[in-house]
C-alpha angles and dihedrals in degrees: 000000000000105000114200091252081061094045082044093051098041086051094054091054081055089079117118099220107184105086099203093053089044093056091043096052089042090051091045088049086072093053132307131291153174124262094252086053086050091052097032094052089038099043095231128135117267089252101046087049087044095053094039085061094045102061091036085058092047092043080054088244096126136015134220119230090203119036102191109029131088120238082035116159122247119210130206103245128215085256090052099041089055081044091059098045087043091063085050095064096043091051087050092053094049095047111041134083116187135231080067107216117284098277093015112149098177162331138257100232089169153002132196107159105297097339116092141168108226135209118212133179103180114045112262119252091245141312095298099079122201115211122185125228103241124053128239132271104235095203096043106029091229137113129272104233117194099230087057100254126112134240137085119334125276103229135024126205130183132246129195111227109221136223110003109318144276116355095206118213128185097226085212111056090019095229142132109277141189113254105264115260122264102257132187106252108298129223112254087254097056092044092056088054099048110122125279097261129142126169113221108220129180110215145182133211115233098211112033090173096090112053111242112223104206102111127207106280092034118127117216140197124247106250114267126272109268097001125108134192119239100264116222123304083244094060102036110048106050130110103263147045125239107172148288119303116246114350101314101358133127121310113267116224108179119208095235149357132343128211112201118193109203142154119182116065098236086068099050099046089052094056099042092046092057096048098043094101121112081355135114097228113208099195143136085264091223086075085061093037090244120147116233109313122209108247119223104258086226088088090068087066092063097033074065095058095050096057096039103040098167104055129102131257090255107045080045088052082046099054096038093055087049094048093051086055088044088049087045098045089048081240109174115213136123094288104045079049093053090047082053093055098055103043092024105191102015136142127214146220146155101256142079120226139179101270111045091193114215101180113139093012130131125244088253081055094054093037084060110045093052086065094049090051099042089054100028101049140053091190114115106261129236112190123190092185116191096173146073129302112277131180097250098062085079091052078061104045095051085043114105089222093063102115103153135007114176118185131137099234143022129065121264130192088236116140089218132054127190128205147178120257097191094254118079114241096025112090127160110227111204125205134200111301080042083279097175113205117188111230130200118207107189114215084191115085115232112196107228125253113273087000103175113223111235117257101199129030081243097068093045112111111184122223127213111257131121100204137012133177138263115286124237098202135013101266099052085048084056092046088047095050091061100044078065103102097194102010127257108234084194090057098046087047094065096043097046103104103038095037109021096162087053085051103053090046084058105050120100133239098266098051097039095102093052098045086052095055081062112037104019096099090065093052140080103259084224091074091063089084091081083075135071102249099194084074087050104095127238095275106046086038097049083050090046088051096068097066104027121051087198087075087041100062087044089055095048092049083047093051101048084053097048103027097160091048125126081262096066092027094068117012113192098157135071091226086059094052096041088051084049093057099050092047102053100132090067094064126080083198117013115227112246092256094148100107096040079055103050081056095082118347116219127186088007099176099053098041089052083048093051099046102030093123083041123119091230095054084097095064094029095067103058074092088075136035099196082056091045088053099042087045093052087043086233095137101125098147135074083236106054095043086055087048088061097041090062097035098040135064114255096229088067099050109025097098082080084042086117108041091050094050099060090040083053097031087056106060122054096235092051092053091052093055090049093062101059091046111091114208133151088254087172089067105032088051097032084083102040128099091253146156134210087228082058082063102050098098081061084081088061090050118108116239125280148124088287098036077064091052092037095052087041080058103044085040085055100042083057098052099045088051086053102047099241140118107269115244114252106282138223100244097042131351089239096039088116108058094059077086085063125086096230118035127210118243106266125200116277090236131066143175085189136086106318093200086059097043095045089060097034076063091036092053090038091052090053088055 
């Protein structure tokens, strides 16, 4: 009979003494490795991790790939992986003491830097372990604080369990067990007679730097419900987000670059999908449920060069400019073929945008547009990559910008590696020393804690999901909506009486003009402008136009192609007439329109503008006083003439330009309005019977947007007196030689003042 003393004493035998062969059996158990990756991960010398391996392979303990090479893999063997566990149990036996201390989770059965073996009596939460900072007190069951006092430890820190879990042993019998059952919080009495159960894990710490204090032999406490220990600084403060740790742990933000190997295309949707964010995302755009994107027509120029290497800057810069016309012009030759044949199916167009799609594209293709993205844009890049190994894939990999790289194959310098797990959703992401962290990625969206609705489409910014579930409140319908990439008119369908705005969100293009004619009515008309108006018809358009002078400028370019149409037949809304109005010129007979206006009269200025030497101005500016008053010339004060500069379009007033500026320029609170009023003074002036001495009292005004046009006319009215070439002005660097008979050519393009740029064209045009 073998009495426990004997098993005791066998087991002890079981321990593996040598510390050096310990630690090595206990590395190769993770996965294979050379002799310089032994020494290096254990921090060993070369010769001692030599020698280590030596005698393991002769004991039988571990196994070589490559007999006579150098640089040759060892593996751990089925002898050396029992003897392994064989030294755990041992050390279990001689280390633990049962009944384990009230709270206790589990033991330290050993430590060899930031490998253990662990102890546990109750069965860990997952595969991300948390471990305090403080041991246990066996007699009392609390914490050792360092400052002497008890109570929960102070500090938590995480640990990666390795291989697949606990291997559960009854310390009685010495045979293989079932985990213990999740139980409600026992009595001290019940938890003194639980059975005599411990899982043996082998475990890692994620961050070795700081030396842990918890000893072999030290009891510890399971981490806390709902709290969760600061992750390494490696996996916490990088650009974008993986996934959670564990199950439902912190976010994991790697700092750098992730190479996920994976095969099946649920995977890798998944993966791409989560990591999309801030990135440009170069991948086949079924795996993000987008329909065919255009693709920029600059990767053509480095697909050219590509397939002319040897060819100069210039002759590439030639032949791409000719194949973009070619490509335009739907010119069939051997390079638009070519083009075709590598991108066979694609559209084309001038801008970047976030996905660049490479579904259906040759290697050459993809080869091509990574380039173009690597030297075009500044955006972080996501790469789901189907094809060979290319050169450029390591320009990737060494650029700051590398978030994500999936392919099923090949071997890239990337400090992180994702993998599958089986199970979608569930990867294991290793780090450098072949660490292993568990990593969630939730298909489900989870709307984030205090998350503010947006309150204008401006202020909507869309997410990247196909498909999301039904929503419980308004707000988290709202939250749902956006996450839609591309809308789910299913979805909106279901959700359009009780949540109409989240509805509408939701709808796509095509059906924008018909869920408006429903819901429109319960909704801010500002949110229209997520639609494109010119499919909305006359009559939602015309009542949109009274609100959003988006719809408006649509009606009126609707109306001046169509004049005779039933818009302009039968007017019944102010928008109409006020579309009518604007577009004269477009009518042999203008309908009478004057009272529906009136009405309400929209756009004011520009409809008094546009029919001032009309016979109906009489009757149009009784909308505006300041109109009225300018119209009847009974403008006799400072203030009124400053009511209709800043009313009134210029053009209409600016014959008494002069006049009114010296009234306003020669009292102080004239001058002050002056100079928050902004006008194109260099053209309104530029025609007047004016002199630079007019100007002086500019100099007393405070500043302000018209003191800087004022000051550009009174700079060039001195120039042009003194026969010299005016200095470069505020409002536009040409503003002072409008005061020149001839003008210089400007650029056709301007982020100054347009009033002044359309007549510096106009002048220059007149010669």
């Amino acid at each position: 009979m073998l009495y426990w003393r004997d098993l005791v004493t066998m087991q002890r035998s079981n321990r593996i003494r040598s510390t050096h062969q310990r630690r090595v059996l206990d590395w190769l158990a993770d996965g294979g490795g050379t002799v310089t990756e032994v020494a290096r991960a254990l921090s060993i010398r070369v010769p001692h991790a030599s020698a280590a391996l030596k005698k393991l392979r002769e004991s039988g303990d571990v196994v070589r790939d490559d007999v006579n090479l150098r640089g040759s893999r060892y593996r751990l063997s089925s002898q050396g992986l029992s003897r392994l566990e064989a030294d755990g149990i041992a050390r279990l036996t001689d280390l633990v003491q049962w009944p384990p201390p009230p709270g206790a989770a589990g033991i330290v059965l050993s430590r060899e830097g930031s490998l253990m073996l662990l102890g546990y009596v109750s069965q860990p939460s997952g595969p991300l372990l948390g471990l305090p900072e403080r041991p246990m007190d066996e007699e009392s069951g609390v914490l050792i604080s360092s400052n002497g006092n008890t109570g929960e430890a102070e500090s938590w820190r995480w640990a990666v369990q390795r291989g697949d879990g606990p291997v559960w042993w009854d310390i009685e019998s010495m045979r293989r067990a079932y985990p213990p059952e999740r139980s409600s919080p026992m009595t001290l009495t019940a938890w003194m007679e639980r059975p005599k159960i411990i899982g043996l894990v082998r475990a890692r710490l994620l961050d070795d730097t700081i030396p842990w204090p918890v000893g072999v032999g030290s009891w510890f406490t399971s981490l806390p419900s709902g709290f969760w220990p600061e992750l390494p600084q490696v996996l916490r403060d990088g650009e974008s987000q993986v996934g959670r740790a564990g199950n439902t742990g912190p976010v994991v933000k790697p700092q750098g670059g992730i190479h996920a190997i994976l095969g099946r295309r649920i995977d890798r949707s998944v993966v791409a999908s989560n990591m999309a964010e801030k990135c440009i995302s170069v991948v086949d755009g079924e795996l993000l449920g987008h329909p065919p994107q255009h693709l920029p027509f600059d990767i053509l120029r480095f697909w050219l060069r590509l397939v002319h290497p040897r060819l100069s800057d210039f002759a590439i810069k030639d032949r791409y400019e000719r194949l973009v016309n070619d490509i335009k012009s739907n010119s069939s030759n051997s390079m638009t073929r070519k083009v075709l044949s590598d991108f066979p199916g694609r559209e084309w167009c001038e801008d970047f945008g976030t996905i660049i799609d490479t579904r259906n594209i040759s290697q050459r293709g993809g080869e091509a547009t990574l380039l173009a993205v690597l030297e075009i844009s500044k955006a972080p890049i996501i790469l789901d990559w189907r094809w060979k190994h290319v050169p450029v894939l390591d320009r990737l990999a060494v650029n700051n910008r590398c978030r994500l790289v999936i392919s099923d194959s090949m071997d890239l310098d990337l400090p992180f590696r994702l993998t599958a797990t089986g199970t979608v959703g569930k990867y294991d992401l290793e780090m450098q020393g072949r660490m292993k962290i568990p990593i969630t990625i939730s298909q489900d969206i989870k709307m984030p804690i205090g998350w503010q609705a947006p309150i204008c489409p401006e202020d909507l910014i869309r997410g990247n999901s196909r498909i999301v579930k039904n929503a419980d409140n308004e707000t988290e319908a709202l939250w749902l909506a956006i996450q839609l990439s591309h809308g789910d008119d299913a979805w909106a369908d279901r959700h359009e009486s009780e949540y109409p705005l989240a509805s509408w969100i939701a709808t796509t293009p095509q059906n924008h003009s018909s869920r408006w004619r429903r819901i429109g009515g319960k909704l801010d008309t500002a949110w229209s402008n997520l639609a494109d108006l010119t499919k909305f018809d006359d009559e939602d358009l015309a009542e949109l136009a009274m609100n959003e002078d988006k719809a408006l400028s649509i009606l009126v370019d609707r109306l001046r192609r169509i004049p005779l149409s039933n818009l302009s037949r039968n007017p019944t809304k102010p928008s109409v007439a006020t579309a009518i109005l604007l577009s004269r010129e477009w009518f042999e007979e203008i309908p009478d329109v004057i009272d529906l206006w009136l009405q309400a009269p929209l756009r004011a200025s520009d409809v008094l503008r546009k029919n001032w030497h009309e016979p109906e101005i009489g009757k149009l500016v009784n909308a505006c006083k300041q109109h009225k008053m300018l119209l009847q010339d009974s403008v006799v004060d400072r203030d009124k003439m400053l009511a209709i500069m800043e009313d009134v379009h210029f053009s209409i007033w600016k014959d008494k330009a002069h006049s009114w500026l010296t009234t306003c320029l020669s009292s102080t609170m004239g001058r002050s309005a002056l100079s928050m009023l902004e006008l194109p003074w260099p053209v309104i002036l530029s025609s007047q019977e004016i002199k630079a001495d007019d100007l002086a009292l500019v100099h007393h005004m405070p500043d302000g947007i018209g003191k800087n046009y004022l000051l550009d006319s009174l700079e060039g009215l001195t120039a042009a007196e003194q026969g010299v070439n005016p200095p470069i002005s505020r409002s536009h660097p040409f503003a002072g030689w409008l005061f020149k008979e001839k003008v210089p050519l400007v650029p056709l393009e301007t982020t100054y003042d347009m009033e002044i740029h359309i007549e510096l064209h106009r002048r220059f045009q007149q010669g």
